[in-house]
TORTORVO-547371 format. One record per residue (C-alpha): x, y, z. Coordinates in steps of 0.001 Angstrom, whole numbers, plus 500000, padded with zeros to 6 digits. Example, Ala and Ser with C-alpha at 12.3 -4.5 7.8 and 13.67 -1.06 7.14 Angstrom:
512300495500507800
513670498940507140
This chain:
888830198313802470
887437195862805164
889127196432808624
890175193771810969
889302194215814651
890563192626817794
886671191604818259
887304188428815443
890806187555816481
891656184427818458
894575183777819958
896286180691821152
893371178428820224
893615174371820066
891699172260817759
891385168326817320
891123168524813669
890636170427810706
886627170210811377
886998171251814870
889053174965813342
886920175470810867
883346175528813031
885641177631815905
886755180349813076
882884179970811488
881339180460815299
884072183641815745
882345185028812410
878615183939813551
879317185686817093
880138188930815328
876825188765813171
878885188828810142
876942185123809350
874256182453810015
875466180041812017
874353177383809270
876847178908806375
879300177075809104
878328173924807484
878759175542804228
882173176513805454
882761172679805619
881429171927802582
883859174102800642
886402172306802420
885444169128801224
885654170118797432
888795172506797384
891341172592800044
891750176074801230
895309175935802505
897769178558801114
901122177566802484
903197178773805521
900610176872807914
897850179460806732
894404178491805748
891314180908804236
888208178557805213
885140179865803336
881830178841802056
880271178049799118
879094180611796491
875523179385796507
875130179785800064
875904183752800444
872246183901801628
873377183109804576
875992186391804893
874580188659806674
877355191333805874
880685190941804961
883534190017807370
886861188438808687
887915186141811390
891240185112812756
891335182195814664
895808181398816061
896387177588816599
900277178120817601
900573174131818057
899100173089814872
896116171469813528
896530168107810404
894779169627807133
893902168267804325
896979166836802895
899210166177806082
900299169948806046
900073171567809635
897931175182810051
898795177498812376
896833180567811406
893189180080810114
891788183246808454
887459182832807993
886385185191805607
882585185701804919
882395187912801394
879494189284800445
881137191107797418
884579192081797312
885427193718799858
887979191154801373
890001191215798249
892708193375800061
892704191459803185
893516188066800055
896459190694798515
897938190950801738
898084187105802623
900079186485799344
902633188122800844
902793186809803731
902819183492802334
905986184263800805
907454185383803991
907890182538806438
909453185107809350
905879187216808793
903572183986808892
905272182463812177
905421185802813901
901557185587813361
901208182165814165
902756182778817612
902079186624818473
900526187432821869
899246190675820110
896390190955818241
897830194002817086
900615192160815448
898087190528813321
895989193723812371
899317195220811143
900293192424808835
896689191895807372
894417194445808560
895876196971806378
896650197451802559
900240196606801992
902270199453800582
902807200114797399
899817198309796104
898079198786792861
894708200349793121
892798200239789950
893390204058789558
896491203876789863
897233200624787600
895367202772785115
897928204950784592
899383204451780597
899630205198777525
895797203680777317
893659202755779507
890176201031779830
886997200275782071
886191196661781078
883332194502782443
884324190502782053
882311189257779553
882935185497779532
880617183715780953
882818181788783855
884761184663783879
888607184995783829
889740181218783787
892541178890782228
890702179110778782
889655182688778085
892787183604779938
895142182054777449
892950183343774604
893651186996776178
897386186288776771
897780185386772896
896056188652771910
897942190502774212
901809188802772889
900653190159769540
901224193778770553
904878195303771641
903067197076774516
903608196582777822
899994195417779130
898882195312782716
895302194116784590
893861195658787672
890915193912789774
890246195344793483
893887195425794920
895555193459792371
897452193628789163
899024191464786614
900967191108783713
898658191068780568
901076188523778685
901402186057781486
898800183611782054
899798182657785621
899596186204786441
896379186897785314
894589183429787184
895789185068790503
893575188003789631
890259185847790102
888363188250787727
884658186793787742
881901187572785294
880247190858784933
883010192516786785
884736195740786197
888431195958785911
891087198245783822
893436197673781333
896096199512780578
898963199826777677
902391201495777465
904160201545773952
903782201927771169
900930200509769787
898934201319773454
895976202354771938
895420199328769474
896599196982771941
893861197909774467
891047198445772007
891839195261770605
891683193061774021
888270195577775174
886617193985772274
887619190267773118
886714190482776684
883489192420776015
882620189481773071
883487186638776249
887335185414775148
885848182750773359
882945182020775506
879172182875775343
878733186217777411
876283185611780321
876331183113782931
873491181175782112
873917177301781619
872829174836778980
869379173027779593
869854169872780708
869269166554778727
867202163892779167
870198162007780879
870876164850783429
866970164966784271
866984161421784757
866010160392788888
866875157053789997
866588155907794239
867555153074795761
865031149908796138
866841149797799634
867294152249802305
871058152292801473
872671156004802730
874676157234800219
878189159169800572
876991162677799053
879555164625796858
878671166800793850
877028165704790914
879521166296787981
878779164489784950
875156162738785025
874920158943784342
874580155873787064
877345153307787007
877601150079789034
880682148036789786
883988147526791921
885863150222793115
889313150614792438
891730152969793831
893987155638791306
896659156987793636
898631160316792229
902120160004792723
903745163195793172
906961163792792103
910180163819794899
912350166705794232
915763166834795880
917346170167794920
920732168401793783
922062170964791158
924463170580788527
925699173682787085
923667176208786403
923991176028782366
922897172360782719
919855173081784760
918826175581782346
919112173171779132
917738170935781248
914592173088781657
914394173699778473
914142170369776862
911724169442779958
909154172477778691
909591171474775266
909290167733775574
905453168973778034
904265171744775077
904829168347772555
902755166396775081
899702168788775616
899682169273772013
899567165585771444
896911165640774210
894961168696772880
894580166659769778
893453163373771531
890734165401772967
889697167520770200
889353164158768224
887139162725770988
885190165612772559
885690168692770180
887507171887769923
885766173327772958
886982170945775878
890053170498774285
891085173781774718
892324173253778372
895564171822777115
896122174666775188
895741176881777901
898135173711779996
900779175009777049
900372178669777286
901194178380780763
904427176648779746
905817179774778075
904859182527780828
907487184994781157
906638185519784835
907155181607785724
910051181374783304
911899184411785224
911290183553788606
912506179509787940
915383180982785644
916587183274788754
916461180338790736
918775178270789135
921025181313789030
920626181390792618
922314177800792756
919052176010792903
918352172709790740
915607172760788080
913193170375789104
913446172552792933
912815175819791103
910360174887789126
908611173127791708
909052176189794004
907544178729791673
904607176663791036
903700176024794483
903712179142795303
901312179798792167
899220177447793221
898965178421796416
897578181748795371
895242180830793080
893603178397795710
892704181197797690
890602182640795323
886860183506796768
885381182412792718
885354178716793225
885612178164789511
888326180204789291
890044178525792444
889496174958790621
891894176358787811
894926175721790451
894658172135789242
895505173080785549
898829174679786970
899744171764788755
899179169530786181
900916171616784460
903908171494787387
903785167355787737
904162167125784210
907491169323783925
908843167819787230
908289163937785573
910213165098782868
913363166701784932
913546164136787324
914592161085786057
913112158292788930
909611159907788442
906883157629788069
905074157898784348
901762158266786403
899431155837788620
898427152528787392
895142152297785329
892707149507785805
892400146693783127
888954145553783901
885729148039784264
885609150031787444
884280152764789558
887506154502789715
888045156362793475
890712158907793843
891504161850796041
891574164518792763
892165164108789311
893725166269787315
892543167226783626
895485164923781529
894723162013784311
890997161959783266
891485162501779566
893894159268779846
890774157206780680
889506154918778625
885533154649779076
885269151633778295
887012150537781491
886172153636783438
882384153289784721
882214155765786736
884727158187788937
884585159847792459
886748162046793710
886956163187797475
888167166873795839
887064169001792957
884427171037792085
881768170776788834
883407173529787095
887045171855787046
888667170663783945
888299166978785173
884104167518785190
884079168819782045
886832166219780232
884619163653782303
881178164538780628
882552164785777321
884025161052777689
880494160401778818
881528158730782293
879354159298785498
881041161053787805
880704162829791562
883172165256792604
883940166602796415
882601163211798039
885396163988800926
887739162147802975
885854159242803817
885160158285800739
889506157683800622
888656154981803901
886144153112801057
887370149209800630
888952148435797124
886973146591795371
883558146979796839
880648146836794719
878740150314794684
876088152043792728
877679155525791459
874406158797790249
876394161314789014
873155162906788135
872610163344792019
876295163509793292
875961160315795647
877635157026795425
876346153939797394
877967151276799217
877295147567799540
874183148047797237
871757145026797693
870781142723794878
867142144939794759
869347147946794371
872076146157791668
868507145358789447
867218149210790273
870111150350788781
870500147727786028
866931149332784908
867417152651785745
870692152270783239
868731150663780433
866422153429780662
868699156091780564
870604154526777556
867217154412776109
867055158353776530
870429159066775768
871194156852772853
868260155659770867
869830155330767303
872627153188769272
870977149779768805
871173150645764786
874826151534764816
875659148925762518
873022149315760005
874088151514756870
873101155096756710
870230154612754128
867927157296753432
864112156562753133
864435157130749340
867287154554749442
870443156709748981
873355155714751112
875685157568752568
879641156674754083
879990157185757559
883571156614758576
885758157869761619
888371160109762427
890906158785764368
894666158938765339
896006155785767545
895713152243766737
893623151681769405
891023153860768121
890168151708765302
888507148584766877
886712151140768985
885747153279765775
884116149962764233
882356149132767043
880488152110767202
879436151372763928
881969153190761368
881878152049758067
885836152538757765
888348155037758537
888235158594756808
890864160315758753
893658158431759901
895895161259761732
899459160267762036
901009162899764002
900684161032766956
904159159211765980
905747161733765400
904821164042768900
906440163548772344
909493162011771266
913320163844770414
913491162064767002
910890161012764065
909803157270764410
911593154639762223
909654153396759359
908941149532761211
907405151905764058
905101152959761266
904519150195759636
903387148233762779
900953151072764090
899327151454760526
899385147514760453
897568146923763644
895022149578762525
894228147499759081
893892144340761077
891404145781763186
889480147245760656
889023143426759024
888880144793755130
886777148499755895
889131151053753933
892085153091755805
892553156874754745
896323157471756290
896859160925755969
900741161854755494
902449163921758380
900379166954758820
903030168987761387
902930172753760802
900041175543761759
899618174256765238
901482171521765593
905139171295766222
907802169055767498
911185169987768071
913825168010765899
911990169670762642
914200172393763527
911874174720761755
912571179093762420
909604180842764159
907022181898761551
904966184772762034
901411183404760903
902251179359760822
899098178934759619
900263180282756552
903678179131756398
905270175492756423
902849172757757103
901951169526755750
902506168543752177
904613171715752162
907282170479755144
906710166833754082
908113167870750429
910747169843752176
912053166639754210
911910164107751683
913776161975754192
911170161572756287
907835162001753678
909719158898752306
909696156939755266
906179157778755855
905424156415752839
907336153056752881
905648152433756123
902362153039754566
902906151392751360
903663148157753052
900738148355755079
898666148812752130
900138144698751519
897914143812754034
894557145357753312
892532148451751890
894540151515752479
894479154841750535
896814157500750851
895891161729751465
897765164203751709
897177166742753754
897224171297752924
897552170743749438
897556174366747560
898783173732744316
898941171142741606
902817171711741683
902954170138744934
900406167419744457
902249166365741550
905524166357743326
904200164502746008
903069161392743983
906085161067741939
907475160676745556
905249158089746401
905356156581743051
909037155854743285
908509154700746890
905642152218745363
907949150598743238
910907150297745906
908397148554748243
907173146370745168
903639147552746659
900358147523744221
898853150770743439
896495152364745844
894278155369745355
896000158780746076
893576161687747396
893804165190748596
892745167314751614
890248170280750112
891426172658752772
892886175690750387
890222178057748807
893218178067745821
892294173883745254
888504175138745312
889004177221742685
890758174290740489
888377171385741657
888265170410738059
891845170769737511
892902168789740729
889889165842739971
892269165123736940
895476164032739441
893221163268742551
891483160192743072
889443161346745622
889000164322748145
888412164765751281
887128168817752609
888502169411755778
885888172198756663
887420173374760035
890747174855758048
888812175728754849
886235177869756823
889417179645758689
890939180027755486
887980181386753038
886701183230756108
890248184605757227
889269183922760507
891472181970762744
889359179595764538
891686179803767610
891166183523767984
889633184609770852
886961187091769362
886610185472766363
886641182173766993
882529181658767662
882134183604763827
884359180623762308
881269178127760841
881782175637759123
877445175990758044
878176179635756563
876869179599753046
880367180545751558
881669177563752886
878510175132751755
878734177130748009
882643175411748268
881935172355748935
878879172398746686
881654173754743676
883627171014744335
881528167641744414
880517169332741175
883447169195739822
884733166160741007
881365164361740212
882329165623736571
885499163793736520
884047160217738632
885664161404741536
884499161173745635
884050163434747703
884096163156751550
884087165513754446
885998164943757452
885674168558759257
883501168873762308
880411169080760998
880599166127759081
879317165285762398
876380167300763305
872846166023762201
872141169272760444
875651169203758852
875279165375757791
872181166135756056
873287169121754341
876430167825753221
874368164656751974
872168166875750101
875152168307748029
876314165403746783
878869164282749524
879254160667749423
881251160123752516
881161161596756022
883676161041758503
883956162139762087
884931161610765564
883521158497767044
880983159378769668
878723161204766811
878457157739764794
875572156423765960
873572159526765734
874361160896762332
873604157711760517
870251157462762606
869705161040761646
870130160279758116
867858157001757968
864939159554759048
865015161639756049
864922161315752064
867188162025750261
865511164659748204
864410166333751432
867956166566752067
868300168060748598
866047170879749235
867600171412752789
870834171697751034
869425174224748472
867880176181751170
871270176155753042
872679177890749526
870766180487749376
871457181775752839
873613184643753787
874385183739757111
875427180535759041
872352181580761493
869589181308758732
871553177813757473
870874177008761573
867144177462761568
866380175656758358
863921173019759502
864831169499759376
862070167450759782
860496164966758153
């Protein structure tokens, strides 16, 4: 392990500010040879994008990961301000702790500091000792009784794994190996340098900072050991989810894109983040953290009080993980179920529940245990990994707004378009944005690899990260000029500059969105064939914006949003006035409603329903709606009356057998009649290999269908396409899945009937075409793909999309359907 000396410890320093410490800790570590004095500046750079304070007035001020060039060995400085110096966020450091890491070698010096963090006697005796032998003891010297990786190894079973995902041990591939892990009744731990964790808690396992490429153990005791750590070898070998290697995607046109200033305007330089310019006003988004008074009531109350607070945040990230996944895909939509695994680790749960024991309110406890969380992660040397504090307290704000009953709902949102300015945002703040209003966004924190960059370029807004303080002192409502392809924004742009950027926009829309002037036009092939292209959608709001990106109607109407984040199911008016608004909007396109589709990975709480082991498989959709008739009735009322007012048709959603099918539309047949309604067309989700099977069967009682290929590839492939080594083999292109579909527009076509898709890659250009090809008559998707698909299919004939199609058949893999040529 690295050893502290006397030679890099400071005592009884003074500092003006926060700067002024970190260059005096950076000049201790440059004196010693440990550094150039430029990775000083690179010291302050980190600074500006993550704030390195761990709690207890202790800081870690460190550089940035592409400047380790400028290391020239490994090494640690202490630098003792006993009066205090103002960080980042008002709190007051005592104790500054520089640490130049080559490799890992400073990871036991990081073990010991969590510690002391914990102990407030330890981190003022250090903040105030005239010994620098004091400070060697507490941090100079591995802490006893911790884990080595030899000794963390010892088990039932035991590995040597090398991290295979390509970011390495963050929020997403983390969760991914937690749920593996629950699945066994072995007791799992992780060991990485001088660290260990819990295998089944996600918190646990951030604080281990495991980057990619890097070797660590895994080890099992009980029964099923063995299995348990051969299993979780393989996913973290395969990359948890993610594409091994750390090697990123080329850029587009957009991010290659170069636009300067007609003007010798000086921008304020952050980090570019999500490429794009934007010009307009800046406004202001202030977070408003939560006040917590620890006021407890009796300890049973606190309890129940935490538990209806976690389950009312689970329903909310689910609703959330399902906004995104409609908008961006599965893939950056995934954060929020990470946001929820962390809402059921043991290790949080324990340490909050012994608080409240301890005579502690729940919104204190809570609040303390994921400070302290956060706090450790921060002080992780992988900035990516660092970033993922955010997720945890996003996580933490969103529990405390539920247990304490003054919070705020959240900071106000603009109502006109903006550059939106804030100090951070975290990941359910930006995936609240609306981007139509939302030009651009720059915040003075953050990093590119944070949840908020990513949700941020799949909303397609501009946006610079780690801009720093100043850019807090900006005036509201100043006009600027925001290149998040270059990380700068601009001040007080003259008019020259406004018309560079006008252009420089135009262009880049030009490069970026070609087929978006044709939105509107249909999706005609050369030879004349058209083609449906609707949108999937799941809020009122989204249908205006659905038609104006040129959707021909509305395939998927979701309606589980009503029926998420609330402690009973909506009344049927509620209903009736979302689906309403939604056929107003749509001004006579047709409305596919899908009935409550709860079950598999959905959930809300007043179902009541008993844990199932594979939900996937047990009671969800048609199946729980025919098992609450109460509320499948409702649903239908609500939707019946609707249908009144325009073109509606009715799906329902994991049908399996005719029995049910049936069953369901003598439901809504009686309903019909009640509501005095006219008849509207009744069709089925093709989700079930079992419906497959008995397309011709079903096409007698269905008036349409609708494949949803995302559950019918899990199912015919047996592949959950959640699971974290399996999850990348779950394609929707594999010819077993295409030789489905293609049995099925057969069949219906037989009996008269449509057939649609509404699965992801309804909205790929190679999926659009194939699907075309084999007979699909309708193709809906999520709205940003719009635009391109129906350009995409006005380039090709329809016969040529025939003979793609029949290539795509005789494939045996979904790699050869991948590399079928497309062109013209």
């Amino acid at each position: 392990m690295l050893e502290l000396t006397s030679a890099t410890i400071r005592l009884h320093a003074t500092a003006a500010s926060s700067e002024d410490a970190i260059r005096q800790v950076g000049q201790l570590l440059a004196d010693a040879g440990f550094i150039e004095p430029a990775y000083i500046e690179s010291m302050l750079g980190r600074e500006q994008q993550a704030n390195t304070y761990l709690g207890n007035g202790i800081a870690i001020p460190h550089g940035l990961n592409e400047h380790r060039d400028l290391i020239r060995r490994t090494g640690i400085a202490v630098l003792q301000v006993p009066g205090g110096v103002a960080w980042k966020n008002g709190e007051q450091v005592r104790l500054l702790v520089g640490i130049a890491a080559r490799s890992d070698e400073h990871l036991g010096l990081l073990a010991n500091l969590v510690d002391v963090i914990a102990d407030a006697d330890v981190a003022a005796l250090l903040a105030s000792t005239d010994d620098p032998a004091v400070v060697i003891q507490h941090l100079g010297r591995r802490r006893a009784g911790a884990a080595s990786p030899a000794s963390a190894g010892a088990g039932d079973a035991t590995a040597q794994v090398r991290m295979g995902s390509a970011h390495g041990l963050h929020a997403r591939p983390a969760a991914l190996f937690v749920q593996l892990a629950s699945g066994f009744a072995a007791d799992i731990q992780l060991a990485y340098g001088a660290h260990t964790a819990n295998g089944k808690s996600l918190a646990s396992l951030l604080r281990l900072g495991i980057p990619y490429d890097a070797l660590f153990t895994i080890s099992a005791t009980g029964p099923d050991a063995h299995d348990a750590v051969a299993a979780l070898q393989a996913a973290v070998e395969s990359g948890l989810g993610e594409a091994p290697g750390s090697a990123a995607p080329a850029p587009d046109a957009a991010e290659q894109f170069r636009w300067q200033p007609a003007s010798a305007l000086r921008p304020l330089q952050g980090v570019a983040a999500s490429p794009g310019l934007a010009v307009g006003p800046l406004y202001h988004y202030r977070a408003q953290r939560v006040v917590v008074r620890d006021a407890p009531a009796a300890p049973e109350q606190e309890h129940d009080a935490l538990r209806q607070a976690l389950a009312a945040a689970h329903a909310q990230l689910g609703q959330l993980h399902q906004d995104v996944r409609a908008r961006a895909g599965d893939g950056d939509a995934a954060i929020f179920l990470a946001h929820q695994a962390l809402l059921a680790d043991p290790e949080l749960a324990g340490q909050v529940g012994s608080l409240i024991d301890d005579g502690h309110s729940a919104a204190w406890s809570w609040q303390r245990a994921i400070e302290e969380r956060v706090a450790a992660m921060q002080q992780l040397a992988d900035e990516r990994l660092a970033a993922r504090a955010a997720d945890l307290s996003d996580v933490g704000q969103r529990v405390l707004r539920l247990l304490v009953p003054a919070a705020q709902a959240g900071p106000q949102l603009p109502e006109s378009p903006v550059i939106l300015v804030a100090e951070d945002l975290l990941p359910s703040d930006t995936a609240r944005l609306d981007p139509r209003l939302i030009l651009g966004l720059c915040t003075a924190l953050g990093g590119p690899t944070a949840h908020t960059a990513i949700i941020a370029r799949s909303l397609g807004i501009p946006a610079v990260v780690g801009a720093g303080k100043a850019l807090l002192d900006l005036p509201a409502d100043a006009q600027a000029i925001l290149d998040g392809g270059q990380g700068a924004i601009y001040l007080d742009p003259t008019p020259a500059d406004v018309e560079s950027a006008r252009q420089a926009q135009a262009e880049l829309s030009r490069l970026r969105d070609a087929e978006h002037a044709t939105r509107y036009q249909p999706a005609l092939t050369l030879d004349g064939e058209r083609v449906e292209v609707a949108a999937n959608i799941q809020r009122p709001s989204d249908a205006e914006v659905a038609v104006q990106a040129g959707a021909e109607g509305i395939g998927l109407m979701r309606t589980e949003f009503l029926f998420l984040e609330r402690a009973a199911p909506p009344s049927e008016d509620e209903q009736y006035q979302a689906y309403a608004a939604m056929v107003a909007a749509l001004n006579g396109l047709p409305l596919i409603i899908r009935t409550l589709d709860i079950g598999g990975d959905k959930a809300v709480a007043y179902f009541d329903l008993p844990a199932e082991q594979n939900p996937f498989l047990g009671v969800r959709g048609l199946r729980l709606c025919l098992q609450r008739p109460d509320i499948f009735r409702t649903q239908l009322r609500a939707i019946y009356r609707a249908a009144l007012e325009g073109p509606v048709k009715i799906m329902f959603p994991m049908v399996a057998t005719l029995d049910e099918l049936r069953a369901a539309k003598a439901i809504a047949e009686q309903v019909r009649l009640d509501v005095g309604a006219p008849p509207v067309e009744i069709g089925i989700m093709v989700e079930v290999p079992s419906v497959v099977m008995m397309a011709e069967e079903f096409a007698r009682e269905a008036d349409f269908f609708s494949v949803g290929t995302n559950d019918l590839t899990q199912y015919a492939m047996a592949m959950d396409r959640l699971h974290p080594t399996l999850a990348k083999q779950v394609d929707a292109l594999h010819p077993a899945v295409l030789r489905m579909i293609a049995q099925v527009v057969r069949a219906a076509s037989a009996a008269g009937r449509p057939v649609g898709v509404c699965g992801g890659i309804a909205g790929e250009p190679r999926g659009a075409v194939i699907l075309a090809g084999l007979g699909v008559a309708e193709l809906s998707m999520s709205i940003p793909s719009i635009p391109t698909v129906k350009a995409r299919l006005r380039g090709i004939s329809m016969a040529q999309a025939q003979a793609v199609a029949q290539r795509a058949l005789a494939c045996a893999t979904a790699e050869q359907v991948r590399q079928i040529p497309l062109a013209v």
